[in-house]
C-alpha positions as CSV (number, residue, x, y, z in Angstrom):
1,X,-21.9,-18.5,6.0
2,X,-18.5,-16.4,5.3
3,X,-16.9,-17.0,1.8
4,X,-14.1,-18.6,0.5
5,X,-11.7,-19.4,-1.9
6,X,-12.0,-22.2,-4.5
7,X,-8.4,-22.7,-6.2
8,X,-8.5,-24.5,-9.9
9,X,-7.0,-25.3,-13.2
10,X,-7.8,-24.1,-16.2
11,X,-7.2,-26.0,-19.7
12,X,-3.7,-25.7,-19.8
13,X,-2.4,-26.5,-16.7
14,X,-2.5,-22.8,-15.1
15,X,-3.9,-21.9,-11.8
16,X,-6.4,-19.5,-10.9
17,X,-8.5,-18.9,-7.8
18,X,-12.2,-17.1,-7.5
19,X,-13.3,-15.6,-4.3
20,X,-16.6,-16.3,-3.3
21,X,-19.2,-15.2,-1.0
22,X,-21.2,-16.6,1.6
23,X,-24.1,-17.7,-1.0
24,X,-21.4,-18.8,-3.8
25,X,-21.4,-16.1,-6.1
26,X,-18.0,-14.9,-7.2
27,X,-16.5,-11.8,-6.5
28,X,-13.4,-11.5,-7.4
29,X,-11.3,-13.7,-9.9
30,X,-8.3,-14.1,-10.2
31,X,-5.0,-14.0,-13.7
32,X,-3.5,-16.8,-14.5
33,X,-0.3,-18.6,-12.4
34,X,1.9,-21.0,-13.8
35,X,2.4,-22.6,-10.4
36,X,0.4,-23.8,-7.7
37,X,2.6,-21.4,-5.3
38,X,2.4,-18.6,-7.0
39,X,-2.1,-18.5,-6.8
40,X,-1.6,-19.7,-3.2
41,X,0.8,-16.4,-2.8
42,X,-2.6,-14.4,-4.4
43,X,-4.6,-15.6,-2.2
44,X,-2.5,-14.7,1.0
45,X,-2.3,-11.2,-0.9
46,X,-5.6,-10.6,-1.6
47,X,-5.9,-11.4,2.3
48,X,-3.5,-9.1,3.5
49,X,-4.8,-6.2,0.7
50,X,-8.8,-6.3,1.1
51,X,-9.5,-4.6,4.2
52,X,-7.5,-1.7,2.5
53,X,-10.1,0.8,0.4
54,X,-7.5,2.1,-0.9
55,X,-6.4,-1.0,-2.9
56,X,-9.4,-1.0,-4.6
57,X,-9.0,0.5,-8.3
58,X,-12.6,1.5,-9.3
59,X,-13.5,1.3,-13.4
60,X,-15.8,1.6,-16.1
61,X,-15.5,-0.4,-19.0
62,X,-16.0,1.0,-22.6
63,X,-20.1,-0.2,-22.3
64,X,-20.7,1.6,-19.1
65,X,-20.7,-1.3,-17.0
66,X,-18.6,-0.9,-13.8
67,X,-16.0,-3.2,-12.3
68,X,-13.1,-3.0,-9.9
69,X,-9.6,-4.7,-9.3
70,X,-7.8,-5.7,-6.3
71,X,-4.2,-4.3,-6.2
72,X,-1.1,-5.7,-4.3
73,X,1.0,-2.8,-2.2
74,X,3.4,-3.1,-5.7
75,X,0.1,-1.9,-8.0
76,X,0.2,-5.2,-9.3
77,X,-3.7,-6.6,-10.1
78,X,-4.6,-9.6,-7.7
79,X,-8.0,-10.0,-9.1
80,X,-10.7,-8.5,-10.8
81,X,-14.9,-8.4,-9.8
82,X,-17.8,-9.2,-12.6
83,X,-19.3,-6.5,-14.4
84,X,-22.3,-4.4,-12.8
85,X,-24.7,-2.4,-14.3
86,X,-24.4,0.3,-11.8
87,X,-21.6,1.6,-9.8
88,X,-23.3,1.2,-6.3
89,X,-23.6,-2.4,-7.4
90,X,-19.8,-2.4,-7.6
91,X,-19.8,-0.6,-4.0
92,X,-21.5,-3.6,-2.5
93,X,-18.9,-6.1,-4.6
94,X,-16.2,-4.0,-3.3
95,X,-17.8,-4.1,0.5
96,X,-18.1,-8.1,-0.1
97,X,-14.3,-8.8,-1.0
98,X,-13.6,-6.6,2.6
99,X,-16.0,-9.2,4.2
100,X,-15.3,-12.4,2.7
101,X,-11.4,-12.3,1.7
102,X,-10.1,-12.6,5.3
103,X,-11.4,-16.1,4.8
104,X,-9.0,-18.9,5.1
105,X,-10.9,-21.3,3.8
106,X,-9.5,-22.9,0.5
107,X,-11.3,-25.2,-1.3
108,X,-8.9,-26.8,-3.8
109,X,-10.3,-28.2,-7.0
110,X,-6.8,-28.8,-8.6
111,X,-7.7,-32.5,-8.9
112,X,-11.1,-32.1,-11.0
């Protein structure tokens, strides 16, 4: 099954959307956006920007775990991957946004 996107709320009224993969696990999530257009406007660039290696900015965090972020043409972060314990674990979270965010499949959960 490819992956999708599932497009929420949080608490105070902000969007956010999570990309998943085929078997549900996240892979990318996305900041905050104060309107509805402005997530669906991530989503279309995290479509546009993830068959592009080079849009991938690869990091370690201060406890060694490695994670990555998705970055819009502008160097703007689109979204940001879970933690991994190793950085060929990353590699493989990297390969799954290239697979799954050409998806146009939006699930939206605004109404939960």
């Amino acid at each position: 099954m490819a992956g999708w996107y599932e497009l929420s709320r949080s608490t105070d009224g902000q969007f956010r959307f999570v990309l998943k993969a085929g078997n549900a696990e996240t892979i990318l999530t996305s900041e905050l956006y104060k309107t509805r257009a402005s997530a669906d406007n991530g989503i279309a660039s995290v479509q546009k920007n993830c068959s592009d290696d080079a849009r991938f900015e690869r990091k370690e965090a201060k406890n060694g775990k490695h994670y990555f972020n998705l970055k819009a043409a502008n160097h703007q972060i689109i979204g940001t991957s879970q933690m991994y314990a190793a950085a060929r674990n990353c590699e493989t979270g990297i390969e799954s946004v290239k697979n799954n965010g050409v998806s146009t499949v939006i699930k939206d959960k605004t109404a939960d």
